[in-house]
Steps between C-alpha positions, in 0.01 A plus 500: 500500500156632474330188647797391753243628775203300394757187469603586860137490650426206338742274653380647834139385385642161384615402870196596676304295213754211587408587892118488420486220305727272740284581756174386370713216343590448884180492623365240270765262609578586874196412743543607837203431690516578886512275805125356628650700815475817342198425335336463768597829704356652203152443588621647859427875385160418448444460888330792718766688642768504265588836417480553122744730502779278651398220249577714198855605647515127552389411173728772283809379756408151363427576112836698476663170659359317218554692248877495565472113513338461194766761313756274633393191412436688157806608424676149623316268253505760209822626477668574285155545293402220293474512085129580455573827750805578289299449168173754647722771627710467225227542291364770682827671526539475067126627424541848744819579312330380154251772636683756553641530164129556382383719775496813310366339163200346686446788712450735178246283311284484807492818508443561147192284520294616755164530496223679760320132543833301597595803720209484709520089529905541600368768733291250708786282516725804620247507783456124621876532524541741681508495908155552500382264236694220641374580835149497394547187284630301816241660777231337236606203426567445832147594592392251294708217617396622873133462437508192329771357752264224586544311186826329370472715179478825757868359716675426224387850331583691810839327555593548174413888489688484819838381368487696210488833736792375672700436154405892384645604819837292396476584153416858597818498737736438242320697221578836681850341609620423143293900457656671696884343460502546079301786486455481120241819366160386354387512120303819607794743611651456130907461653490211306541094611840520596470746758569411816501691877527232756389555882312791455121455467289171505296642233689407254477228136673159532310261641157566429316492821156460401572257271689282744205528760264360188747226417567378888084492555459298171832269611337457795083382446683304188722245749149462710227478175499325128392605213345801405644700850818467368394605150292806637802595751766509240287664274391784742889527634634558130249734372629706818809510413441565098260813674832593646684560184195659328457768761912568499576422844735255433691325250465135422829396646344587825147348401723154428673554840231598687266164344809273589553616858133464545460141371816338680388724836172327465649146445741535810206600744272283412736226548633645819147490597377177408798369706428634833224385726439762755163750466674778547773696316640854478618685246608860343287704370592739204293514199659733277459802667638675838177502598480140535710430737430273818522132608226263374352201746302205274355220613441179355149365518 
């Protein structure tokens, strides 16, 4: 009866890895490129005398047209959800309960092997995790792509840094969703892995946020770079969630969780965003914090 809970939370995280994963599945297949007609009238807000803020209103009015399109054309061609979709969240679904058997076991020989050098590294990663860390780590690399815009190294960098700050606001969305409805205690406030307090605080254990932000910006440059940035990525996204364990905020059930909801979040929207042709999209904006919050505009150079 103990782990009846966990079992219960992972077939919630089994159909939104079914939903992710049909989605970018989706995207590969479905191409939906507009009309020459409205291609053209994009160039239109270019024009003296078109007021930018209309266009936007215009242009979210448009996007959220789209996006219901593409959902529905998504769900028509890949439902019910095909056998390699079954097979991942399936998988998925067997390793976070395989987890959580182990939570406790894992939890006390990390602890039992700490040392001061391995603190300080998992403390770094505790930072470039955090709101601020992630903010910083996009502002940069977005500076970078900026200045070197001129080059087709510099678009491709910038676009790329551009969809993976969309996909953290996604992935950050349903982080603090799945956060705040379980409400399962961290490693930290010793009530053990099978406590659980739902809808009460979004600082809570299961998923791991900062380790889904890692995963869905390594997901992300890996669908748009070969080898090594996929190498380095993954790399960089599981020592942050191994950091995560060490410094007891969370247990590795919601390390596993937090890696797989970043990876399939990743897949779907860089699919989604292949797909679509116009320059400009809007999104959410929540990266794993309340203080976060806000809509993000990108554009596609």
């Amino acid at each position: 009866m103990r782990k009846i809970v966990p079992s219960l939370i992972a077939l919630l995280f089994a159909g939104s890895i079914m939903i992710l994963q049909t989605s970018a599945f989706a995207a590969d297949q479905t191409a939906a490129p507009p009309p020459k007609k409205e291609t053209k009238s994009t160039e239109q807000p270019s024009q003296k005398g078109t007021d930018p803020v209309e266009y936007l209103a215009e242009s979210a009015e448009e996007r959220v047209r789209q996006l219901w399109f593409h959902a529905g054309m998504m769900w028509e061609r890949n439902m019910p959800p095909s056998q390699s979709t079954l097979l991942k969240a399936g998988g998925a679904t067997l390793g976070f309960v395989g987890l959580t058997f182990a939570d406790e076991d894992i939890q006390d020989w990390s602890q039992e092997n700490r040392t001061d050098n391995l603190g300080d590294i998992a403390r770094g990663f505790d930072f470039l995790g955090s709101f601020w860390g992630v903010f910083l780590t996009n502002s940069t690399m977005a500076g970078i792509g900026y200045l070197s815009r001129d080059s087709e190294g510099g678009k491709k960098f910038l676009q790329t840094v551009g969809v993976s700050a969309v996909a953290q606001s996604f992935s950050g969305i349903m982080v603090n969703t799945l956060k705040f409805t379980v409400g399962r205690a961290r490693p930290d406030q010793e009530r053990g892995d099978s406590s659980f307090d739902p809808f009460s605080s979004f600082n809570t254990s299961f998923p791991s946020g900062h380790t889904a932000q890692a995963w869905t910006m390594a997901t992300v440059f890996a669908s748009y770079y070969d080898h090594p940035v996929p190498l380095i990525g993954y790399t960089y996204a599981t020592l942050m969630g191994l950091s995560r364990i060490y410094l007891d905020k969370h247990w590795a059930s919601d390390v596993f969780a937090g890696a797989v909801l970043g990876y399939f979040v990743g897949k779907a929207i860089s699919a989604v965003h292949m797909d679509y042709k116009s320059k400009i999209s809007i999104a959410p904006f929540y990266l794993a914090s309340k203080r976060g919050k806000g809509i993000a505009f990108t554009y596609r150079f």
